[in-house]
VOGU-3710 file (C-alpha; in Angstrom, 3 decimals, decimal comma):
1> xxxxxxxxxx> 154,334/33,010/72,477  150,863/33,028/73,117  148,569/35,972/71,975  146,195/37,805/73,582  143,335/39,219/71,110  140,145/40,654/71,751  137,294/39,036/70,552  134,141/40,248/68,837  131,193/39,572/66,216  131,933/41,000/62,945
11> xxxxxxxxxx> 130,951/43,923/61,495  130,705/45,736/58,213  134,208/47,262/58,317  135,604/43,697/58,099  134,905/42,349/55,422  138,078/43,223/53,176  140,430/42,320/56,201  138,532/38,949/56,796  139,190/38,495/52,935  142,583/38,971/52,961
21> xxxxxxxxxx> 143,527/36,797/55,614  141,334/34,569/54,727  142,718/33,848/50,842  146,054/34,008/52,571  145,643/31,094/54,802  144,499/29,283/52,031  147,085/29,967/49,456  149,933/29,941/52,159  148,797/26,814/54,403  146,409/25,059/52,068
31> xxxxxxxxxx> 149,879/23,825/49,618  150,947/21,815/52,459  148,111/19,527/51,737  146,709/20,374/47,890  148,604/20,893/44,675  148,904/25,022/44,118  146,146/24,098/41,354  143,834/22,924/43,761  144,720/26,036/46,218  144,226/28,486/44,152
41> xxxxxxxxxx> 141,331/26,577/42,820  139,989/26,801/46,726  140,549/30,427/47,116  139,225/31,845/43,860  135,907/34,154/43,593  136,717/35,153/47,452  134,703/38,421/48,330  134,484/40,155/51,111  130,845/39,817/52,124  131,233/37,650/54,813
51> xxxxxxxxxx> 128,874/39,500/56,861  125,967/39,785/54,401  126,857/35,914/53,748  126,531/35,275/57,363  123,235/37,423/57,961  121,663/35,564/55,323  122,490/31,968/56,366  122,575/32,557/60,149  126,184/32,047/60,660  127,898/33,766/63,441
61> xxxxxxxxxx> 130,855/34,958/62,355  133,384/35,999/65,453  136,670/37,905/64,281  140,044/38,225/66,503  141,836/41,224/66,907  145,121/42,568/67,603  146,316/45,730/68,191  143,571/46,677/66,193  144,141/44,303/62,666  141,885/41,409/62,091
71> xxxxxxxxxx> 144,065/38,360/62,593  141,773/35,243/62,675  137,821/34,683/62,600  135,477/31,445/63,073  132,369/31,156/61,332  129,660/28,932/63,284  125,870/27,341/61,872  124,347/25,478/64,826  127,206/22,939/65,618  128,984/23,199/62,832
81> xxxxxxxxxx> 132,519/25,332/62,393  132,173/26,567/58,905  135,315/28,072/58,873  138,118/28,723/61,169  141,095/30,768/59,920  143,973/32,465/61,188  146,931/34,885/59,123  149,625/32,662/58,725  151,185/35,881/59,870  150,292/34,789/63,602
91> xxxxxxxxxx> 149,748/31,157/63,485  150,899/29,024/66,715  149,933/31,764/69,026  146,998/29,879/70,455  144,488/32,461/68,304  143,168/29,383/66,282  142,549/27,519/69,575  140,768/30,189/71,329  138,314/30,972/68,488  137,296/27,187/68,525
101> xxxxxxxxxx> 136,983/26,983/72,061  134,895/30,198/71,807  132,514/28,492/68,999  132,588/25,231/71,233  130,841/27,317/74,499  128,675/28,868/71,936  127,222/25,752/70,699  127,102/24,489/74,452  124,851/27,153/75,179  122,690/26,428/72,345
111> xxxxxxxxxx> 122,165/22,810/73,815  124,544/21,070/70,942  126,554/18,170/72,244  128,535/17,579/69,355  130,608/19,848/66,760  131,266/19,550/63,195  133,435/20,251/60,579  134,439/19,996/57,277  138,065/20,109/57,150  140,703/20,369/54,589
121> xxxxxxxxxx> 143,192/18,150/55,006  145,863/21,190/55,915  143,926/21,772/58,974  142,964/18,003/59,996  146,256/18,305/62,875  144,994/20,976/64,198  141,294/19,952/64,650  142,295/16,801/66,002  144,316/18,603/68,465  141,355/20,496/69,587
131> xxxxxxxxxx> 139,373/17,224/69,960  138,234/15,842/66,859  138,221/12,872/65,559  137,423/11,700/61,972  134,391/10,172/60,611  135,339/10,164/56,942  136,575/11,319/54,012  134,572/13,358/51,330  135,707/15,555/47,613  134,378/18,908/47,993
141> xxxxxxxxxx> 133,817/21,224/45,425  135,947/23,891/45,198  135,083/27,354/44,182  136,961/27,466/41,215  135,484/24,548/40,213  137,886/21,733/41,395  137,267/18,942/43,886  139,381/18,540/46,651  139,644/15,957/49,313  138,739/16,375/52,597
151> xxxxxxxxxx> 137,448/14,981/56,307  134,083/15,393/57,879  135,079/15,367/61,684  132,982/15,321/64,819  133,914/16,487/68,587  131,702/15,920/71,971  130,958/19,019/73,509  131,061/18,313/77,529  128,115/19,746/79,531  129,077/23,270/80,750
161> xxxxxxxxxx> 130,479/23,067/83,950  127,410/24,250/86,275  127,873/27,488/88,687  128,515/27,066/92,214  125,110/27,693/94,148  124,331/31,160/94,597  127,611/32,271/92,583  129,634/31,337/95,105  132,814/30,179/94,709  133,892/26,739/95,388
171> xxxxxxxxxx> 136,939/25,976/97,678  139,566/24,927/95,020  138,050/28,448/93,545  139,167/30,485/96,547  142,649/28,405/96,960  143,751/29,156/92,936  142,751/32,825/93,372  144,755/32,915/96,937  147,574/31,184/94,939  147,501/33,361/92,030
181> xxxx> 147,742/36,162/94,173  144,115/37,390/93,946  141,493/38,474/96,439  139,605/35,894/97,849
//
């Protein structure tokens, strides 16, 4: 059943929610690609300054929300998706999708026609699903101090699709919003 979140930049009252969903994707998803060693290896010396992190670097950092609890975020440098998570809690609801699509317009409008990302192997299904494709395979370091295997993967960004002239809207415009029901 798809879900319908709000979306937003983070701010300083999420860092301990962002934290905790974040460690539990990791420890909950990441075993269905890395030993429990390696996982916890992964999640360990978390903390919850994900906004001071991002301020610092230049990150954007976009959390969703529903019914008011944090239940996903993306992280974004320039055209690279630093991290994309989502509470296994509400996992194939189409939250993980949205964010990325989200991050994809955002590099768009920065004039990026690619995207990036580091993935760990757990997630490597997914980002091909949203249009990646691999380019190879790395070890990363791992907090903890472990290396890990995992895929550097790249995505074209299509152009943005430009505006109808003046704002107007095009004729297959009109007929959906007829068909739909809407004012035209």
């Amino acid at each position: 059943m798809p879900a319908h979140p709000n979306f937003r930049p983070i701010a300083d009252a999420d860092g301990v929610a962002i934290l905790r969903l974040h460690r539990r994707a990791i420890l909950l998803d990441g075993v269905r690609a890395y030993s429990p060693a390696m996982v916890h290896s992964w999640a360990d010396g978390m903390n919850a300054d994900y906004q001071g992190r991002s301020a610092e670097c230049g990150s954007l950092i976009e959390v969703a929300e529903l019914h008011g609890a944090v239940v996903g975020f993306s992280d974004v440098l320039g055209d690279e998706i630093q991290g994309l998570f989502v509470d296994p809690g509400f996992s194939r609801r189409g939250i993980a999708r949205r964010l990325a699509e989200r991050a994809f317009a955002r590099m768009r409008a920065a004039g990026h026609e690619r995207a990036r990302v580091t993935a760990a192997l757990s997630g490597v299904g997914f980002y091909e699903a949203v249009g990646f494709r691999p380019v190879r395979g790395v070890r990363h370091p791992t907090r903890g101090g472990m290396v890990v295997p995992v895929l550097e993967m790249v995505r074209e960004l299509e152009p943005a699709a430009p505006e109808p002239p003046g704002g107007q809207a095009g004729p297959l415009t009109l007929l959906a919003l007829r068909s739909a029901g809407g004012a035209a």
